[in-house]
N, CA and C of each residue as an Amber inpcrd file, in Angstrom:
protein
   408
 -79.6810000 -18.5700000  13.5090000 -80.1020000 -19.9430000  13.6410000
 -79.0690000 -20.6740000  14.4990000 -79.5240000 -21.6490000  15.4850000
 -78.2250000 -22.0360000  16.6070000 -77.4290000 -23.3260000  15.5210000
 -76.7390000 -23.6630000  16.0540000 -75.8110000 -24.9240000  15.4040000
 -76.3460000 -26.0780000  15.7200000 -76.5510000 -26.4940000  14.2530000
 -77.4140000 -28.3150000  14.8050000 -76.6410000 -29.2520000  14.9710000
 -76.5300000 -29.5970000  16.7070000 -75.5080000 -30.9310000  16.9800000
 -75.2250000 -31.9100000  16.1540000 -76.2580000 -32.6130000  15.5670000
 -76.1890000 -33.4390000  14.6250000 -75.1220000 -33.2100000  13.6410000
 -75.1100000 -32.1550000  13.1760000 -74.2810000 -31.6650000  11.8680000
 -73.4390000 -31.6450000  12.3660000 -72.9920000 -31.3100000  13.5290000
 -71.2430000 -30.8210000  14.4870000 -70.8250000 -32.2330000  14.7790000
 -71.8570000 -33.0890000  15.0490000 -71.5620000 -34.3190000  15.0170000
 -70.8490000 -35.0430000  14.4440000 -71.3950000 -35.1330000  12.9560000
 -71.2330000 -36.0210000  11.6960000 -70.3020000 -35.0100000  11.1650000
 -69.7800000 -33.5170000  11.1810000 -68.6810000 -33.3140000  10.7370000
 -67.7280000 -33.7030000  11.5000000 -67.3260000 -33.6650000  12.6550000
 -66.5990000 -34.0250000  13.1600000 -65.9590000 -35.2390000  13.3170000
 -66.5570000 -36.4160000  13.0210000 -66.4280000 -37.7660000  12.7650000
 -65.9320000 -37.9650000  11.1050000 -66.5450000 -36.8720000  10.5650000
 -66.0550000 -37.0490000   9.2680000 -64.5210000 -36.2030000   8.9500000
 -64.1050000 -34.9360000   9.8950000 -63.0400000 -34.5140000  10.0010000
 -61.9210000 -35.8700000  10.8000000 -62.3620000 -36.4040000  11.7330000
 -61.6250000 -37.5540000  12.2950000 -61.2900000 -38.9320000  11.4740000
 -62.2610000 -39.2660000  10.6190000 -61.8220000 -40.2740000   9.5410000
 -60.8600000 -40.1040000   9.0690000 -61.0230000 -38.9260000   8.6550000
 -59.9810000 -38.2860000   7.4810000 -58.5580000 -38.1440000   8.0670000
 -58.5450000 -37.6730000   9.3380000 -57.0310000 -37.2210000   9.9200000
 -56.5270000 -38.5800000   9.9080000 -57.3650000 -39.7910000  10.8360000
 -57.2330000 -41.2040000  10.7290000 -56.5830000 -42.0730000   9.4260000
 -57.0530000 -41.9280000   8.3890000 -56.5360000 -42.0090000   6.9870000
 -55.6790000 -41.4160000   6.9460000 -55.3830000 -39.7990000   6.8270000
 -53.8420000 -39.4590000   6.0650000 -52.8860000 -40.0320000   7.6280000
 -52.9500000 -40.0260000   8.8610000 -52.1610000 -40.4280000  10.1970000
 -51.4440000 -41.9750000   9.7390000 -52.4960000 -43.0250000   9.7450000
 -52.4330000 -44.2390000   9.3140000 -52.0930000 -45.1510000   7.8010000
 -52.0100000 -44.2920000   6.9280000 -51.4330000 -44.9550000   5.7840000
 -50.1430000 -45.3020000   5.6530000 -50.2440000 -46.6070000   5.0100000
 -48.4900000 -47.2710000   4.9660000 -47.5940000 -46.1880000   4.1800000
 -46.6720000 -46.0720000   4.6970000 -45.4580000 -45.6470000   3.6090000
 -44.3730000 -46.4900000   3.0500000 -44.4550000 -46.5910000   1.5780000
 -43.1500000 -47.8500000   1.4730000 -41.8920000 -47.0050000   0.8030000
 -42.1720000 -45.6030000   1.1590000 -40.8790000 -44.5380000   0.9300000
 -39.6070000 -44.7440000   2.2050000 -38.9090000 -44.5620000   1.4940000
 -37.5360000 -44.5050000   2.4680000 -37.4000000 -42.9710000   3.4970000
 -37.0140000 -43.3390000   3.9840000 -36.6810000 -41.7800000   5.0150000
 -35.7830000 -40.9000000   4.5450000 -35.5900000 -41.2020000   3.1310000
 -34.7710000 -40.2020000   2.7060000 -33.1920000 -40.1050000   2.5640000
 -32.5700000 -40.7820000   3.5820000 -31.1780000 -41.0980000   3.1100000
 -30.3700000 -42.3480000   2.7710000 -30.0540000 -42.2490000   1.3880000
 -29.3560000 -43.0770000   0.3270000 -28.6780000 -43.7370000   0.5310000
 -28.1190000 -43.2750000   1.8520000 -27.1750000 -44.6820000   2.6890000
 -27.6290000 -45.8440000   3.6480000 -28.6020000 -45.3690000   3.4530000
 -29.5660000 -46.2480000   5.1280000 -30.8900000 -46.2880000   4.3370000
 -31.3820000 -47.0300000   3.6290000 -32.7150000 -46.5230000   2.6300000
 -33.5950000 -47.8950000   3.7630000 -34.6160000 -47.1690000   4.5130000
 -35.0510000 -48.0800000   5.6110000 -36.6110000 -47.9020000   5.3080000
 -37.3340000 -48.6400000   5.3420000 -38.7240000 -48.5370000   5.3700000
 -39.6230000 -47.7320000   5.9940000 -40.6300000 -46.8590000   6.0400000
 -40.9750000 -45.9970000   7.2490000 -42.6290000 -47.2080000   7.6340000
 -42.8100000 -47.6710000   8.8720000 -44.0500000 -48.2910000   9.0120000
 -44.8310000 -47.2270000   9.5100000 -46.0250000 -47.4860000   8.9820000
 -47.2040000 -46.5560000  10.2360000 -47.3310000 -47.6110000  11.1880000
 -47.7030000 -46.9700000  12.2120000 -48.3860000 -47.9540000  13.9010000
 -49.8000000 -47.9910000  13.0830000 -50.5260000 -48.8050000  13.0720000
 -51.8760000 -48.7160000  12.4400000 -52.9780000 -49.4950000  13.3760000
 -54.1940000 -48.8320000  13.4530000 -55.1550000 -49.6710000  14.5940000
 -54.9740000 -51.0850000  13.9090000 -55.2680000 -51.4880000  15.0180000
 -55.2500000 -53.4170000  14.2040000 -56.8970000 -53.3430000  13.8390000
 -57.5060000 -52.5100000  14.1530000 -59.1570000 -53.0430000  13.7540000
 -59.1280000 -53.0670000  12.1140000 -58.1840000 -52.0200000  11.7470000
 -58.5390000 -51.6210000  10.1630000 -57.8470000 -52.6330000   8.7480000
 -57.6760000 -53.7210000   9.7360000 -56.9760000 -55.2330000   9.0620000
 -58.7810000 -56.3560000   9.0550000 -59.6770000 -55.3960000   9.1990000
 -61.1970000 -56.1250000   9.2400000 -61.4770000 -57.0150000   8.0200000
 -61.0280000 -56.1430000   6.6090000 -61.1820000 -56.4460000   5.3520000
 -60.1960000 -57.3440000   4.7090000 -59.1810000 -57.7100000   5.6750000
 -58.1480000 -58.5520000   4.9810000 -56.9700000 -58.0670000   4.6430000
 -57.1160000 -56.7030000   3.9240000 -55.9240000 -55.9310000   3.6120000
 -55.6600000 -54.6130000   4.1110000 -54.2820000 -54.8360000   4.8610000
 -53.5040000 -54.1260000   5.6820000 -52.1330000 -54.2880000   5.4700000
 -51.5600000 -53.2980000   6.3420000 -50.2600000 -53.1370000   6.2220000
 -50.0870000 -52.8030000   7.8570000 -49.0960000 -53.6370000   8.9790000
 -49.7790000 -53.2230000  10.1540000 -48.3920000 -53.8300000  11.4240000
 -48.2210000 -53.3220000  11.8020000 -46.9180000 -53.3950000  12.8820000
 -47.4370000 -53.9690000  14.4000000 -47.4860000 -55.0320000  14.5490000
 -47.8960000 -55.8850000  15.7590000 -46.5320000 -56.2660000  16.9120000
 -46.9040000 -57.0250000  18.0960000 -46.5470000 -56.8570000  19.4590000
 -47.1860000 -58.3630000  19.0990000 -46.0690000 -58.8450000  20.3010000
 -46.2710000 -60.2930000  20.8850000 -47.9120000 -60.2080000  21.6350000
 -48.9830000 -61.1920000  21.5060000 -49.8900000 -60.9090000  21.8660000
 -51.0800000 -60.1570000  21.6740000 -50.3890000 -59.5290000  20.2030000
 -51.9690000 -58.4230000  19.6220000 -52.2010000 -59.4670000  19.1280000
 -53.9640000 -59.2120000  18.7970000 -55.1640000 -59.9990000  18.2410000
 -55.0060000 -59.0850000  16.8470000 -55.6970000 -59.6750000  16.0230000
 -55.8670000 -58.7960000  15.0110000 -58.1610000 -59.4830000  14.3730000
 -58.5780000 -58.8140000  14.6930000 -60.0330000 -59.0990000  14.5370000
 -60.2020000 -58.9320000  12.8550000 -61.2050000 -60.2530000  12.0910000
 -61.2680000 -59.8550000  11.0170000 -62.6900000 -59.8690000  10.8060000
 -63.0020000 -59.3220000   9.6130000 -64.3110000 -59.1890000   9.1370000
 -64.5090000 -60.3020000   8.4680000 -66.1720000 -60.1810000   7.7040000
 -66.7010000 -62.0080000   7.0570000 -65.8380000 -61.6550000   5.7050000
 -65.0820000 -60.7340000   5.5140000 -63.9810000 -60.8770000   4.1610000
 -62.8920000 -61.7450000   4.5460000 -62.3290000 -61.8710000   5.2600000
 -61.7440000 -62.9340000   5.8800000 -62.4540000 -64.2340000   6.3200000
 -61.9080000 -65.4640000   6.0450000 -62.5700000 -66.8080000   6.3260000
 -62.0330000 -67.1320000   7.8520000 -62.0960000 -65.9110000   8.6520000
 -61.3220000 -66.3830000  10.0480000 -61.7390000 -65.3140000  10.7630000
 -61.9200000 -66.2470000  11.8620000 -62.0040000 -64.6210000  13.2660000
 -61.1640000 -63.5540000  13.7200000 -60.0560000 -64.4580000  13.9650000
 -59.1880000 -63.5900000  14.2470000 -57.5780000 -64.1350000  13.8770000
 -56.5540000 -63.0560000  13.8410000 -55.3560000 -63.5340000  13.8800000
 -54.4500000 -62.7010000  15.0720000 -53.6750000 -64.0610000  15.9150000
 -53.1660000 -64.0160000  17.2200000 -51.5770000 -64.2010000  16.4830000
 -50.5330000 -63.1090000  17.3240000 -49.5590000 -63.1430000  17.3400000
 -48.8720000 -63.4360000  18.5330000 -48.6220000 -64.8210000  18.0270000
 -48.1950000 -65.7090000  19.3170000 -46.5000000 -65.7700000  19.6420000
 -45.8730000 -65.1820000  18.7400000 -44.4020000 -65.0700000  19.3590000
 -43.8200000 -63.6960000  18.1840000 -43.1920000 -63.2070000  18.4140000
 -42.0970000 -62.5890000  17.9080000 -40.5110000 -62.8880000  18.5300000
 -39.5640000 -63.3370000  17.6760000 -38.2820000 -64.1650000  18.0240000
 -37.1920000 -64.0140000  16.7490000 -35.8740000 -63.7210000  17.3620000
 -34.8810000 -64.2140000  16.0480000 -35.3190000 -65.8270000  15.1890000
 -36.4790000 -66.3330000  15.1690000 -36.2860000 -66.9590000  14.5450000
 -37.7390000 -66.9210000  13.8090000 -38.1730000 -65.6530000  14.1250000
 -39.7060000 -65.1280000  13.3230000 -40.5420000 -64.7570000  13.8030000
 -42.0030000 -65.0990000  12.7530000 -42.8710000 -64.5350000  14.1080000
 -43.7850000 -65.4010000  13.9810000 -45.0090000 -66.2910000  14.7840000
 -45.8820000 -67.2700000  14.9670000 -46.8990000 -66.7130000  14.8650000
 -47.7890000 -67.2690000  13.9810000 -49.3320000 -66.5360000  13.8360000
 -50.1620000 -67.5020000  14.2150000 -51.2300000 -67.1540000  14.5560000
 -52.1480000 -68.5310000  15.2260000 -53.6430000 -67.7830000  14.3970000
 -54.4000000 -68.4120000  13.3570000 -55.6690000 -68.0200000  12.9750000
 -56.3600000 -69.0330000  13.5900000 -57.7010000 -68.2740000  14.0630000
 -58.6420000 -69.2890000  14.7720000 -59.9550000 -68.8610000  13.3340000
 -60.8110000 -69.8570000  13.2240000 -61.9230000 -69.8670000  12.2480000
 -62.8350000 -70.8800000  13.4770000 -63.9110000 -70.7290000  12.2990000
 -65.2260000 -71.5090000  13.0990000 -64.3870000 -73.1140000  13.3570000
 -64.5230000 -73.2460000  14.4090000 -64.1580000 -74.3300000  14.8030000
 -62.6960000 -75.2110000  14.3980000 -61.8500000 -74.3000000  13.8860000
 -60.8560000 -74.4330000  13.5770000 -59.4530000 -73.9030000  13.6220000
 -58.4440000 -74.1860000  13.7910000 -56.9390000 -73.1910000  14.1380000
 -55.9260000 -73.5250000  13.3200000 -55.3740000 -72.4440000  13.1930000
 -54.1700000 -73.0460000  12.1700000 -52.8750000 -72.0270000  12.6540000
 -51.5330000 -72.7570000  12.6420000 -50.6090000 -71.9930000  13.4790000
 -49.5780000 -72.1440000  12.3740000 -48.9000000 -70.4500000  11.9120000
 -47.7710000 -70.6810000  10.7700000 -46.6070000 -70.2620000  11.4160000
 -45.8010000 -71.0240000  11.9550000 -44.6030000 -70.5700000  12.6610000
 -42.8950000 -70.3650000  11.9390000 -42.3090000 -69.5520000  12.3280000
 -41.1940000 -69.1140000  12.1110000 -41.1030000 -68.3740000  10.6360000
 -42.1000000 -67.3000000  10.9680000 -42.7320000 -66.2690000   9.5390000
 -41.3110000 -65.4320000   9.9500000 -40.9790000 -65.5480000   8.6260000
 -40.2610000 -64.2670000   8.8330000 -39.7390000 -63.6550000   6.9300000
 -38.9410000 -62.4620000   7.1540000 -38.9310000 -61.7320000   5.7480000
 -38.3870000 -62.5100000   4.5750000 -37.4770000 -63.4690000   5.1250000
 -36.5280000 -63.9250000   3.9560000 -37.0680000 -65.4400000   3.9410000
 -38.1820000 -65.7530000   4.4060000 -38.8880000 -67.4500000   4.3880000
 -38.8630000 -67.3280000   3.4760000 -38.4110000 -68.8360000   2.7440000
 -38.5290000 -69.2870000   1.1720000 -40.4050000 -69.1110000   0.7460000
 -40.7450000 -68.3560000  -0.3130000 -41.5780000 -68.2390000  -0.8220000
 -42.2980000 -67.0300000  -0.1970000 -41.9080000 -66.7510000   1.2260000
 -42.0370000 -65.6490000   2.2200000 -43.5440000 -65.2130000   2.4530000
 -44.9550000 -66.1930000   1.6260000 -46.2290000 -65.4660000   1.7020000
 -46.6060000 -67.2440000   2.6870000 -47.2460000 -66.8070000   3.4680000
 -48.3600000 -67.8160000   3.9180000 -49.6640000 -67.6750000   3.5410000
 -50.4030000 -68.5330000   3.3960000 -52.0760000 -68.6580000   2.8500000
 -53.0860000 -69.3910000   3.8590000 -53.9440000 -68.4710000   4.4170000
 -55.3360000 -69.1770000   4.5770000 -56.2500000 -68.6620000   4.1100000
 -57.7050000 -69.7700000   3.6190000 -58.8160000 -69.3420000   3.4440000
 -58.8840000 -68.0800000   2.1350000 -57.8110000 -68.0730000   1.1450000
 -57.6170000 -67.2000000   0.0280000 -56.6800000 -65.8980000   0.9700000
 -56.4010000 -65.3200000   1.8620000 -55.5330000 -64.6520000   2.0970000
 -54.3820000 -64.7760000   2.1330000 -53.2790000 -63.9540000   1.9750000
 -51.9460000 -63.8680000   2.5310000 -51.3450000 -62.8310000   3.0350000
 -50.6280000 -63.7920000   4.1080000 -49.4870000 -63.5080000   4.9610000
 -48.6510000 -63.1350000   4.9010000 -47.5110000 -62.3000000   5.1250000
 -46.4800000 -62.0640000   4.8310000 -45.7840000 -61.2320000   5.9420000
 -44.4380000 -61.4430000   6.6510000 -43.7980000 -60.9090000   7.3610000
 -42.6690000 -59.7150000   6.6120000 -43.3310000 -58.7770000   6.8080000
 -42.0820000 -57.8550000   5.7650000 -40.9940000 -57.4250000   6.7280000
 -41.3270000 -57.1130000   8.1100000 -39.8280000 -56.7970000   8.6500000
 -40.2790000 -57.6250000  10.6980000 -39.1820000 -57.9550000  11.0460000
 -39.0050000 -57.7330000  12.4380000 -37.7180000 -56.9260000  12.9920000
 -38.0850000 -56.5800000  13.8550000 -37.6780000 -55.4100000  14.5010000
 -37.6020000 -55.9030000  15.9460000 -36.7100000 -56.1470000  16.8670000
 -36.4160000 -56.3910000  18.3440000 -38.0200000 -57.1780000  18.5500000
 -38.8450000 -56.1390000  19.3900000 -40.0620000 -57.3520000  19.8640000
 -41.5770000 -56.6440000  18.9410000 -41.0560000 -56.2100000  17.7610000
 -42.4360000 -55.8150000  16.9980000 -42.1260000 -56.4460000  15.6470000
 -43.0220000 -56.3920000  14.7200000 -43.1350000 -56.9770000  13.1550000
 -44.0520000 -56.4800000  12.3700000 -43.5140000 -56.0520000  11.3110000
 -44.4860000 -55.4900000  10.5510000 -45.3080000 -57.0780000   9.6330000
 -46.6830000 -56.9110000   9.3970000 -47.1270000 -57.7490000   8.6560000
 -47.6190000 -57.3140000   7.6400000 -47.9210000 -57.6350000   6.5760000
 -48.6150000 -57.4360000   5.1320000 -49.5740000 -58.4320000   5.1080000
 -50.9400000 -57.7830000   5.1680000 -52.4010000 -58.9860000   4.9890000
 -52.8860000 -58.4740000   3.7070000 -53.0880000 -59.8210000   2.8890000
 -53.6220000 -59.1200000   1.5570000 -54.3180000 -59.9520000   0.9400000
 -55.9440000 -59.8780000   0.2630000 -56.4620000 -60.9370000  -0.3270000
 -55.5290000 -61.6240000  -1.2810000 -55.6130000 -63.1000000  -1.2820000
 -54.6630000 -63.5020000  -2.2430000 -54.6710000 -63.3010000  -3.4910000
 -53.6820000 -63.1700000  -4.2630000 -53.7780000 -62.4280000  -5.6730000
 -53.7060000 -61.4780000  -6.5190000 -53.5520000 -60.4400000  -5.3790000
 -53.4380000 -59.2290000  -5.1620000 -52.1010000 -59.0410000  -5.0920000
């Protein structure tokens, strides 16, 4: 019997999810030595921040696109700087800009629309962010 594309198809997409998942999951393990106990980030697509909650290492200028689980279109990273990092959310007809995010901000979570924000590390011209429904 020949091989039905279809099936080579949909396994294959389903072998690629999967590599995608174990490739892309956060690690909040250390690298292992006791003297330097440093965070390990994954690089993670920014699409998979759709649902609100992510864990996700951005660049001056990434977009981050959200889904209708989020009360916003998108979130724009408008600076990374020694003095933080600037987020710009745009919503229906609306913008809101939280500037000078960074790890050690008093209270350190920002909130829109029931989500939060959070800058867990910067790094020269990248930043890791933490998006998480609020409450969580």
């Amino acid at each position: 019997m020949p091989p039905n594309p279809e099936r080579r198809r949909r396994l294959a997409c389903l072998v690629a999810a999967c590599l995608t998942t174990l490739l892309t999951t956060t690690c909040d393990a250390t690298d292992g030595d006791a003297q330097d106990p440093k965070p390990r980030w994954s690089m993670k697509d920014l699409g998979t921040c759709e649902d609100g909650d992510c864990t996700v290492k951005v660049r001056e200028g990434d977009v981050i696109p959200f889904g209708k689980e989020v009360q916003a279109v998108d979130l724009t990273i408008d600076a990374i700087g020694p003095t933080g990092v600037v987020l710009r959310l745009s919503g229906t007809g609306t913008t809101s800009t939280f500037s000078a995010q960074s790890p050690d901000q008093g209270g350190g979570v920002s909130t829109y629309n029931e989500t939060d924000f959070r800058v867990l590390e910067i790094k020269g011209d990248t930043a890791v962010l933490r998006i998480k429904p609020n409450g969580l």
